[in-house]
C-alpha positions as CSV (number, residue, x, y, z in Angstrom):
1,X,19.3,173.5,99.4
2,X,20.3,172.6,96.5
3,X,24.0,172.2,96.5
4,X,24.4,170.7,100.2
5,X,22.1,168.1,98.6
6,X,24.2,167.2,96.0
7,X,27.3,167.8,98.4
8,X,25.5,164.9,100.4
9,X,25.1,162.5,97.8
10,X,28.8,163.1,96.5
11,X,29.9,161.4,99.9
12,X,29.2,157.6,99.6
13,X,30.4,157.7,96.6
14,X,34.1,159.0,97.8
15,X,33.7,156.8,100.2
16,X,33.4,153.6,97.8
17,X,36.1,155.1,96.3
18,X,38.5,155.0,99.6
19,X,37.2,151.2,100.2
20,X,38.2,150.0,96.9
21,X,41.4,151.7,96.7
22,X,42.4,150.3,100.0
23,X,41.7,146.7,99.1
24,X,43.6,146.1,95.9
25,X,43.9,142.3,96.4
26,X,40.0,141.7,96.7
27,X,39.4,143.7,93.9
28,X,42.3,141.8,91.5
29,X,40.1,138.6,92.9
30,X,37.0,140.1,92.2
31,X,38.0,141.1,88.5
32,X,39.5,137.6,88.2
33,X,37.3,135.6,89.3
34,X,39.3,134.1,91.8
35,X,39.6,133.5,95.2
36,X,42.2,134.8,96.7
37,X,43.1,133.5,100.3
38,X,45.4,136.0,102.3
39,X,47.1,135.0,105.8
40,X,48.2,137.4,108.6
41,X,50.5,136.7,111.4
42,X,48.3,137.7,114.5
43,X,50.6,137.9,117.6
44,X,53.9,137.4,116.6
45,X,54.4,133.4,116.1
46,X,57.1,131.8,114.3
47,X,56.2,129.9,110.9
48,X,55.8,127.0,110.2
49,X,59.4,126.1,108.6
50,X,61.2,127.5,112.1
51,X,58.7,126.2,114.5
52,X,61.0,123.2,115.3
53,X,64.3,124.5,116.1
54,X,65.8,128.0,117.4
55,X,67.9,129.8,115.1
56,X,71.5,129.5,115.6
57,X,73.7,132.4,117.2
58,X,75.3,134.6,114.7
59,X,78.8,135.0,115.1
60,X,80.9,137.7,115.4
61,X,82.3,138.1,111.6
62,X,85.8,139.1,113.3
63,X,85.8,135.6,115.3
64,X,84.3,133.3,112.6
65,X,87.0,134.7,110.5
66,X,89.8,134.0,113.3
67,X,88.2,130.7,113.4
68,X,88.3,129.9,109.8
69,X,92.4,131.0,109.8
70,X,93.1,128.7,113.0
71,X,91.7,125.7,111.2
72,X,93.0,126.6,107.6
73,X,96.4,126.6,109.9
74,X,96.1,123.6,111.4
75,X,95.5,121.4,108.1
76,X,98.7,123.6,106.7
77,X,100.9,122.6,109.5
78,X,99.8,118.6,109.5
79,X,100.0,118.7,105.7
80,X,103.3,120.0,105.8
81,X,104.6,117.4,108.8
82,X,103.2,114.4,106.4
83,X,104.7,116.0,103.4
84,X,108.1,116.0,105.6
85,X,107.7,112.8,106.8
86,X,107.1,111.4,103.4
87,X,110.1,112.8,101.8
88,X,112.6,111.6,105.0
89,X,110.9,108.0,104.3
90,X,111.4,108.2,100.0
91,X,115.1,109.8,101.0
92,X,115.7,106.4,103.7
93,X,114.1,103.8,101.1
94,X,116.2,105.3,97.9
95,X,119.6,105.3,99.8
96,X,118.4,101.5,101.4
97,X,117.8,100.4,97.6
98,X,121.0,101.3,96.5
99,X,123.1,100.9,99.5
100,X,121.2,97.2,98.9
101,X,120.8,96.5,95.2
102,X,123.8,94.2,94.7
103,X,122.8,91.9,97.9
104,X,121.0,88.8,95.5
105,X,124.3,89.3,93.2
106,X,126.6,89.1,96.1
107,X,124.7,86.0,98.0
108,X,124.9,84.2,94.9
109,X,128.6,84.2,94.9
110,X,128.9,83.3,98.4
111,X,128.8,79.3,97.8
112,X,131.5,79.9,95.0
113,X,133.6,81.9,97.1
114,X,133.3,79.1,99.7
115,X,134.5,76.2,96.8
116,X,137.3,78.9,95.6
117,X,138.3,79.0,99.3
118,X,138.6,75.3,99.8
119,X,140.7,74.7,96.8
120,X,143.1,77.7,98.3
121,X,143.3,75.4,101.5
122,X,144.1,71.9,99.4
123,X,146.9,73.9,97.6
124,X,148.3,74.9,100.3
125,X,148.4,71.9,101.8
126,X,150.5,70.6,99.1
127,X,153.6,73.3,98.5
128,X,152.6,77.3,99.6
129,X,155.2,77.9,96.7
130,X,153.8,76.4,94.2
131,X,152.7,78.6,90.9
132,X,149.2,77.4,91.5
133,X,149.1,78.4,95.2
134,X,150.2,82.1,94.6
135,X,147.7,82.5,91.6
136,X,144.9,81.0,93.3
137,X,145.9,83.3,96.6
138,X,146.0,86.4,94.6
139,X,142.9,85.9,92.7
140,X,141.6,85.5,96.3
141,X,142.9,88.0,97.8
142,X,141.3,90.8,94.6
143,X,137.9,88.9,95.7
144,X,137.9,89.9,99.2
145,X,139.2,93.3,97.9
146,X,136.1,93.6,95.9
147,X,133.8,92.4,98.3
148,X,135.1,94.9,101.2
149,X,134.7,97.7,99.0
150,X,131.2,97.3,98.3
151,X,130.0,96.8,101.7
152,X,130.6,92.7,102.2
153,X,132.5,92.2,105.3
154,X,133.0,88.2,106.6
155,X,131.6,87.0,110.2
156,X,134.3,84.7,112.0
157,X,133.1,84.6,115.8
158,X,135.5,82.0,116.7
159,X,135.5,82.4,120.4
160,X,132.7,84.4,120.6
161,X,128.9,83.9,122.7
162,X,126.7,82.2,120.6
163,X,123.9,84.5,119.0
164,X,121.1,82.9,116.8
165,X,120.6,86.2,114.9
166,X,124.0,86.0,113.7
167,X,125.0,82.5,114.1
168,X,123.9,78.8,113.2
169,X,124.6,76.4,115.7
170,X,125.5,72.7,113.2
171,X,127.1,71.2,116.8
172,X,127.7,71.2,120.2
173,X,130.3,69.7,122.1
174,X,131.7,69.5,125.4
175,X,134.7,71.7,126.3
176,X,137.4,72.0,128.8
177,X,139.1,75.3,127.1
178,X,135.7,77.0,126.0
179,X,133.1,77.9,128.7
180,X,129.6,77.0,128.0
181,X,127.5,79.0,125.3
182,X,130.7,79.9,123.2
183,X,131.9,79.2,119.8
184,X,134.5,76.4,119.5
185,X,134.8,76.7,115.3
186,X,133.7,78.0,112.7
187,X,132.5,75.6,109.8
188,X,131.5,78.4,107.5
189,X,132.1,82.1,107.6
190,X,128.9,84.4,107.5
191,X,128.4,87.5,105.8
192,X,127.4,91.1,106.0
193,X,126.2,93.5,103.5
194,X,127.0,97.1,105.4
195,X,124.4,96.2,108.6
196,X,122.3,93.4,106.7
197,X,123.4,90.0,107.7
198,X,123.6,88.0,103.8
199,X,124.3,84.7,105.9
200,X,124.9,82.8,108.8
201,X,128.0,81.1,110.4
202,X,127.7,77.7,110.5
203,X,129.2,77.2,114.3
204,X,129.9,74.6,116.5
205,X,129.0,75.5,120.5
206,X,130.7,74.2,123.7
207,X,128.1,72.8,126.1
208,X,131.1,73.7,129.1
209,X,133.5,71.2,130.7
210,X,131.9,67.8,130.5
211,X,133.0,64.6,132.0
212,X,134.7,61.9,130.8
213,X,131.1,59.7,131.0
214,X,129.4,62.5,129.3
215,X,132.0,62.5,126.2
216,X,131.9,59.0,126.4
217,X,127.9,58.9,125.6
218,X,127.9,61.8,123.0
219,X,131.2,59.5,122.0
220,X,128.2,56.3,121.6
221,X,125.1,58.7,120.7
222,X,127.1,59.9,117.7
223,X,128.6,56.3,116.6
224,X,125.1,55.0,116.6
225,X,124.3,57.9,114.7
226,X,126.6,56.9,112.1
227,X,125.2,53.3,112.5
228,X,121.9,54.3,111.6
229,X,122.9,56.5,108.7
């Protein structure tokens, strides 16, 4: 009797054991001081944090990595058609600047090319063989030498259709031998440089076969004119 007594007694106290073994965090509160508030998910619901949205799909790693090269490829190729575009545009503006670098130099002698050319026409005029004549016609002839072999070419269109991008219509008169919108003469030659136009031809542009009472009041118009002036 005895020992099944004491066996009894021996069992609540096992027991406490069990209960404070299995409850570790009440008894770190207890020994603490604190209180200590534990929550448990009951049922399976989402927290708080991913209650708003679904999560997203995770892809395949082999696709998002096929993905991830198809873009990388696309920036590659457009980088590399700008990088080709920009050195075709540097390559077209270098050859432009030095194909054009001597076009301020060359319009500046223009006008005296113009004076040199009238004073070849004067001496002329007065004995084709004198000494001054042939020294002026040479010295002439080494300009026009020099121009042509950096790119200056003259403009005469003496017989040709009037264009305004090339040409600079001074007068118009009426014309029995030139049809209408044709150039009649050429005051002053133009000027390229390669396929840059460096100046206009100063032209004068038949208006067609006009009557004798239409020369007659361009005749008046223009002596009034000179009346005015």
């Amino acid at each position: 009797m005895t020992e099944e007594t004491l066996h009894d007694t021996d069992e609540p106290e096992n027991a406490e054991g069990d209960t404070e073994n299995l409850d570790p965090v009440n008894q770190g509160a207890a020994d603490d001081g604190t209180e200590v508030e534990v929550k448990v998910n009951v049922g399976g619901d989402a927290p708080e944090g991913d209650s708003e949205g679904e999560p997203e799909e995770e892809l395949d790693p082999l696709e998002k990595a096929g993905r991830e090269a198809a873009e990388w490829r696309e920036r590659a190729m457009r980088t590399q058609a700008e990088l080709e575009n920009f050195r075709k545009r540097m390559t077209r503006e270098r050859g432009e600047a030095i194909q054009y670098a001597n076009a301020r130099l060359f319009e500046s002698l223009l006008p005296i090319l113009d004076n040199f050319e009238m004073g070849l026409k004067a001496a002329r005029n007065e004995s084709e063989e004198s000494m001054i004549f042939q020294g002026m016609n040479m010295v002439f002839r080494q300009v026009q030498d020099f121009l042509q072999d950096n790119g200056v070419t003259a403009v005469d269109p003496e017989g040709e259709v009037f264009d305004p991008n090339l040409h600079e219509a001074v007068e118009q008169q009426f014309s029995d031998e030139v049809e209408e919108g044709r150039i009649i003469a050429v005051l002053r030659r133009g000027f390229r440089l390669n396929e840059r136009l460096l100046r206009a031809a100063n032209v004068i542009v038949s208006k067609g076969a006009g009557s004798e009472e239409n020369s007659a009041e361009s005749g008046e118009q223009s002596g009034e004119g000179g009346g005015d002036a």
